[in-house]
C-alpha positions in Angstrom: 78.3 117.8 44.5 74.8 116.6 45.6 74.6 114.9 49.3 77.4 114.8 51.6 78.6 111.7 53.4 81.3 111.0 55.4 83.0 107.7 56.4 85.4 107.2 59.6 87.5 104.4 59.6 88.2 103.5 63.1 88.6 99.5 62.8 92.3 99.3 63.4 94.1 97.6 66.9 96.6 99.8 66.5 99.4 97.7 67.5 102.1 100.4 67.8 100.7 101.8 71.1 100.6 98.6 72.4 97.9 99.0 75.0 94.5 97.1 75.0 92.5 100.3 74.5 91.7 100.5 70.4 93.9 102.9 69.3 91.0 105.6 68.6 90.0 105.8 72.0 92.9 107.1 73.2 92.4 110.1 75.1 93.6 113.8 73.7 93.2 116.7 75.6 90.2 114.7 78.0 88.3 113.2 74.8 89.0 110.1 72.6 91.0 110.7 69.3 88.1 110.3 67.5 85.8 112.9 68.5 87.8 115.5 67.2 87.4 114.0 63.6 84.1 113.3 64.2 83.4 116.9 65.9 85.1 118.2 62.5 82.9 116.4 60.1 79.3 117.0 61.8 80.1 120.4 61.2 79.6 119.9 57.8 76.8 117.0 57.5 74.6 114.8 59.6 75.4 112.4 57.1 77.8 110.1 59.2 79.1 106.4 59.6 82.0 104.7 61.6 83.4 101.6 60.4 84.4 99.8 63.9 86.6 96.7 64.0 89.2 95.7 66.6 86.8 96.3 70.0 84.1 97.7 67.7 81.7 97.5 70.9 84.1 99.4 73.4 84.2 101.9 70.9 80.4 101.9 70.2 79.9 102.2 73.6 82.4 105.4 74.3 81.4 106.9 71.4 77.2 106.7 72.0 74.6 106.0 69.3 74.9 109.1 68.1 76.5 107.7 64.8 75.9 104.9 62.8 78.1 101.9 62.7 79.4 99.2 60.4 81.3 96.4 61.5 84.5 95.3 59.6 85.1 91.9 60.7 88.2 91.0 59.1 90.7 94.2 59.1 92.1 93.7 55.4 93.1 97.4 54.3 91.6 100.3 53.9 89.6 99.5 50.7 88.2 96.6 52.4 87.2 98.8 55.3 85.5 101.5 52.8 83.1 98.5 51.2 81.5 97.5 54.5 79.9 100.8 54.0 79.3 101.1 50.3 76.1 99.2 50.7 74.5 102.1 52.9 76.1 104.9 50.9 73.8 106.5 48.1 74.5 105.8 44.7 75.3 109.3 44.0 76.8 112.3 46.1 79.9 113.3 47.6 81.7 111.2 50.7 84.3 112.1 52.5 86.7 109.5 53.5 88.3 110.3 57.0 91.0 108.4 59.5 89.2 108.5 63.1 93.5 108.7 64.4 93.6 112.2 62.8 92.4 114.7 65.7 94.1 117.2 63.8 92.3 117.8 60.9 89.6 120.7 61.7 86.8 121.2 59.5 88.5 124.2 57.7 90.5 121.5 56.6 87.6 119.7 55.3 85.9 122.2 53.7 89.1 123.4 51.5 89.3 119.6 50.5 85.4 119.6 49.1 86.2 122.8 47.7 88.1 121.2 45.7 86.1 118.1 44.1 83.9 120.2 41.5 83.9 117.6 38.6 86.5 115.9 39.6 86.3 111.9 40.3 88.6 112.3 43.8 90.2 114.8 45.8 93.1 113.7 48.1 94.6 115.8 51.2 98.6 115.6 51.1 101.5 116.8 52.3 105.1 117.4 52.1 107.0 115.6 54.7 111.0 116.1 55.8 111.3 112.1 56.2 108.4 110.6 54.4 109.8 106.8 55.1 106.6 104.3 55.9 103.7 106.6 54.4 102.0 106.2 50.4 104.0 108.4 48.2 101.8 110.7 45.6 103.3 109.9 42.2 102.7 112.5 39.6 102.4 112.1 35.9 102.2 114.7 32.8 100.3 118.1 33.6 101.2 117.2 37.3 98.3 115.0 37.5 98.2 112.3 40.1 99.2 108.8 38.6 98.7 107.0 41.4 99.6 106.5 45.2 101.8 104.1 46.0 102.8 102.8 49.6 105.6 102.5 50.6 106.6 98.8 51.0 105.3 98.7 47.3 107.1 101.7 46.4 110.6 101.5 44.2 113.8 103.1 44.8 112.7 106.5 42.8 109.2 106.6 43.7 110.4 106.1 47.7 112.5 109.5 47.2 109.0 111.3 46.9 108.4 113.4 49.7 104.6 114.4 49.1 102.5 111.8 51.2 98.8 110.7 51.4 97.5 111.5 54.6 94.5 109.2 54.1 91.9 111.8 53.9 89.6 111.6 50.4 86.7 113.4 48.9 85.0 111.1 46.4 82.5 111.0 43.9 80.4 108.5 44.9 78.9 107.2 41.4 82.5 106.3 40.6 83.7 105.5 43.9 81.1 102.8 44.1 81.7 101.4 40.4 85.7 101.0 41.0 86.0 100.1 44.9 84.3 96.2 44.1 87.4 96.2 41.4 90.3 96.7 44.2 92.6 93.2 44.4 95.1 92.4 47.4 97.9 91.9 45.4 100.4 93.8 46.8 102.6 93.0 50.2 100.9 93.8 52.6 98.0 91.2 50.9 95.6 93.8 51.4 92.7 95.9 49.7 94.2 99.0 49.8 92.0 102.0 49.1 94.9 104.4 47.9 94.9 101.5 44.2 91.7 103.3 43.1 93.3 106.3 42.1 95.3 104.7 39.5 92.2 102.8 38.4 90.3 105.9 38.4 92.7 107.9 36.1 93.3 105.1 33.6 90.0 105.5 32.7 89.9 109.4 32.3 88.8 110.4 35.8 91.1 113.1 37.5 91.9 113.3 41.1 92.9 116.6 42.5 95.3 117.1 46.0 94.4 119.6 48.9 98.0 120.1 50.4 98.0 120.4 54.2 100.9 123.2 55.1 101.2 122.1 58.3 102.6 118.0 57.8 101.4 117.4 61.3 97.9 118.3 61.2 97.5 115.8 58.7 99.0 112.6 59.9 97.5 109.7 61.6 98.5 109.0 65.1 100.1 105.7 65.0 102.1 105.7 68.2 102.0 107.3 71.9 105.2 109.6 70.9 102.6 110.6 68.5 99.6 111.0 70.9 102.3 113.0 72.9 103.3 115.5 70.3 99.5 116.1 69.2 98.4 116.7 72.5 100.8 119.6 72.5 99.3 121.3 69.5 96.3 120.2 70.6 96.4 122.5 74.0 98.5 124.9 72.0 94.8 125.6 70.1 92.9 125.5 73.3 94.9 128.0 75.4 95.1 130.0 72.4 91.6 130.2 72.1 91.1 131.0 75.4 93.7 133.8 75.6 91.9 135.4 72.6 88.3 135.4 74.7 90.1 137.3 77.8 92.2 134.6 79.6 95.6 135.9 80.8 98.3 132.6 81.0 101.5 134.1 82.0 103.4 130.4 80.7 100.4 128.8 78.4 103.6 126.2 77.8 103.2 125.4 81.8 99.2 125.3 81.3 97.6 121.8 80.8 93.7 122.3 80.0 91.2 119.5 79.0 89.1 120.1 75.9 85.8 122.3 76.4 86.2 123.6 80.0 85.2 126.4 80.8 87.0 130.2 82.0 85.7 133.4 82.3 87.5 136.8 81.2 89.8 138.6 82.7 90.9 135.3 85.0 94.8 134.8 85.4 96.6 131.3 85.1 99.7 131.6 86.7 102.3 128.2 85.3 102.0 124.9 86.1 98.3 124.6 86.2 96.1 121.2 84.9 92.4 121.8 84.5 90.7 118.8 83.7 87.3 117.5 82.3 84.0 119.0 84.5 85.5 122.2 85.5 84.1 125.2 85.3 85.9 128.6 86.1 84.3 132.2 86.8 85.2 135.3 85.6 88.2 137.6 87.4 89.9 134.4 89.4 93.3 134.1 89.7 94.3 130.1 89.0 98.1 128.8 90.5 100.8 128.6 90.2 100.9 124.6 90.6 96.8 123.9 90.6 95.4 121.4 90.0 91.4 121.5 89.3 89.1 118.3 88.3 85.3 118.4 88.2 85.8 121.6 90.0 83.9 124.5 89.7 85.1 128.2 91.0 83.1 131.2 91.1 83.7 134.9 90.1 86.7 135.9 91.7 87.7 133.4 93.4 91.8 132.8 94.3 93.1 129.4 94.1 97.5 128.9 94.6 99.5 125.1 95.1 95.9 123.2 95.5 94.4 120.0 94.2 90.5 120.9 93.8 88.1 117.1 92.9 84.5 117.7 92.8 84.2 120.6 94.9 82.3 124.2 94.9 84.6 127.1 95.5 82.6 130.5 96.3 83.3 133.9 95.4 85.9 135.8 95.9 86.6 132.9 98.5 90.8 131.9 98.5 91.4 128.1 98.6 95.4 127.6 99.5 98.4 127.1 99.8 98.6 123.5 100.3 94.8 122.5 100.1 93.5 119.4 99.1 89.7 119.6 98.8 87.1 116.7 97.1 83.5 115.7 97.5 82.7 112.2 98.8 82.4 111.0 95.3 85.7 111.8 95.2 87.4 109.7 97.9 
């Protein structure tokens, strides 16, 4: 496959969740969107650039210069959005093509879609959704090959009954990627570039593309609206008090049990429901956390009890009990 790349396309506005924040930057679970992609893809190469459009310096500046950037000016598709980059891409290799609204995606998920690319010009990541009405439908042709991708205010009648969808996540061959992307026209509706029209370019020359089906549809879809954000940040703590559990946490309700991304609790520590641990907290080993906490930049020692308190950038000792009905928080707090 030679050298891995990996693109992020995180230009849109995002109009749907109608805020002022870009839409990437929204947080998840006490991080933007975006570093969950991002997080997924440095797992599997250095090799990594952001295409920023709509508030491309907020996000820059959230985000750190940890990554290379590429400014899309004009937000005219997906295809568009891809060529800002091509000039800093090898002209060989493999690149993967990523949506910085999927959070999602994990880079287990990534690594069954390079898996996948061998000799083969693309590989796309689908999946089968219940009501697939406003995504690119995958239309097959003979041997089950993929035809092409067509969206869906392009799509026909027929083709708009397809319920296998492109989730907007690509493994490419970048020799061929970077002789058919300049060949992409706008002539569709939407009067954009769209990056899903190289496929059928691609395979009427004799270049196959290959699927990676996602089994779970909402791992692999683009957040697009705060109902959305909402129903990710469930699975999204689903994952992290799971994994917590499995290292020696005991939740009696994870359901009730709202905890940021990357804080930290020791073994054999109890959550009792209706607990929210946010970012900067830190919690010891053998505590025993609610019911109805809530802890922010907090950090509380081995065996320490905690019950019906707000804890803000405070220090609780060991086996010290805080509660019921404390409020405690540093000066930097107030």
């Amino acid at each position: 496959m030679g050298q891995l790349w990996a693109v992020v396309l995180a230009a849109g506005e995002g109009k749907r969740m109608h805020s002022s924040l870009p839409k990437v930057l929204h947080p998840l679970c006490g991080r933007p969107m975006i570093s969950y992609i991002l997080g997924s893809a440095v797992e599997l190469t250095d090799q990594i650039m952001v295409v920023v459009g709509h508030g491309a310096s907020q996000v820059q500046d959230v985000l750190g210069d940890r990554w290379r950037y590429v400014l899309q000016e004009q937000q005219l598709g997906t295809g568009h959005a891809l060529t800002q980059a091509l000039k800093s891409l090898p002209s060989e290799g493999t690149l993967l093509v990523l949506c910085g609204d999927t959070p999602l995606l994990e880079s287990e998920h990534l690594r069954q879609l390079l898996a996948r690319r061998d000799h083969n010009a693309a590989v796309i990541a689908t999946t089968i959704l219940p009501d697939p009405d406003g995504y690119g439908r995958i239309v097959r042709g003979q041997n089950d090959l993929i035809e092409k991708i067509v969206e869906d205010r392009d799509a026909t009648e027929e083709e708009k009954k397809i319920k296998e969808i492109n989730t907007g996540t690509y493994c490419f061959n970048l020799k061929l990627l970077k002789h058919y992307l300049p060949l992409l026209t706008a002539d569709n509706v939407q009067k954009e570039y769209y990056l899903t029209d190289i496929i059928a370019l691609m395979g009427r020359d004799g270049h196959q593309t290959k699927t990676y089906l996602v089994d779970d549809y909402r791992v692999g879809l683009g957040i697009n609206n705060r109902a959305q954000l909402s129903e990710a940040a469930r699975m999204m703590r689903e994952r992290i008090n799971r994994s917590l559990m499995l290292s020696g946490v005991t939740m009696i309700d994870p359901g009730s049990v709202y905890i940021d991304y990357g804080q930290k609790v020791g073994s054999e520590t109890i959550i009792l429901p209706n607990c929210l641990i946010e970012n900067g907290t830190v919690i010891g080993q053998e505590c025993r956390i609610g019911p109805n906490v809530h802890l922010s930049n907090a950090v509380i020692k081995d065996g320490a009890v905690v019950q019906n308190s707000v804890i803000t950038g405070s220090v609780i000792e060991e086996d010290k009990k805080v509660g019921p009905f404390c409020h405690l928080r540093s000066e930097q707090a107030d």
